[in-house]
C-alpha positions in Angstrom: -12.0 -1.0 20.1 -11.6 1.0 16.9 -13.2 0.0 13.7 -10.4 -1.1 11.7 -9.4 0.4 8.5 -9.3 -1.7 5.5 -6.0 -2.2 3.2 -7.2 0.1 0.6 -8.1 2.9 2.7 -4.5 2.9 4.5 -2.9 2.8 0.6 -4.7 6.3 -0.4 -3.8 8.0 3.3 -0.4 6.3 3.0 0.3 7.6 -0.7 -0.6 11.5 0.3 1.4 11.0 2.7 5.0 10.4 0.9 4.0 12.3 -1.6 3.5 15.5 1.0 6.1 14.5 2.9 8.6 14.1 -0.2 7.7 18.0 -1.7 8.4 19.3 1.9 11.1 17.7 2.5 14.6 18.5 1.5 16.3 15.5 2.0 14.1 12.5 1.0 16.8 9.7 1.2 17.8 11.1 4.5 14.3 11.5 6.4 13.7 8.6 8.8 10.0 9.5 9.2 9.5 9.7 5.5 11.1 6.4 4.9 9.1 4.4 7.7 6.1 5.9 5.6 7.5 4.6 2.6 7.6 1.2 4.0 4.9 0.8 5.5 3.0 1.8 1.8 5.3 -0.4 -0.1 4.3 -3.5 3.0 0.6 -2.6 2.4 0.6 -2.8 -1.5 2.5 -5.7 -1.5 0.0 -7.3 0.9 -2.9 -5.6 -1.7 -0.9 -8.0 -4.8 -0.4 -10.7 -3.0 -4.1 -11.3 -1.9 -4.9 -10.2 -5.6 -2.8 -13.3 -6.9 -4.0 -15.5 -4.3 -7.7 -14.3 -5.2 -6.7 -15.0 -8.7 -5.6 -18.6 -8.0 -8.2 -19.7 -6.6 -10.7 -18.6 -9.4 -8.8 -21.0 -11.6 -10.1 -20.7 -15.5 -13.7 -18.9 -14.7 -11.6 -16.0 -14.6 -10.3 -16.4 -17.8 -13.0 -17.6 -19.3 -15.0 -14.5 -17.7 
């Protein structure tokens, strides 16, 4: 098996991607491809927040008192 790619490394290939795909296309709203992409980036950053927040619980008050 592949090595797997981490969260942050799928957010940067993912965001090129929309935003190439979104100059060449001519229709944005209407490309299926292009809006799969977009998904899938908006499913992988709101995975990246939540674990952020759940990182953030768990630290309590040494985060804010860092």
């Amino acid at each position: 098996m592949g090595k797997k790619r981490t969260v942050a490394e799928d957010l940067e290939t993912l965001k090129k991607k929309v935003t190439e795909g979104r100059a060449k296309s001519e229709n944005a709203e209407g490309d299926e491809s292009l809006r799969n992409l977009h998904k899938h980036l908006k499913r992988a950053q709101r995975k990246v927040s939540s674990q952020a927040a759940r990182i953030a619980q768990a630290a309590g008050k040494k985060k804010a008192a860092a």
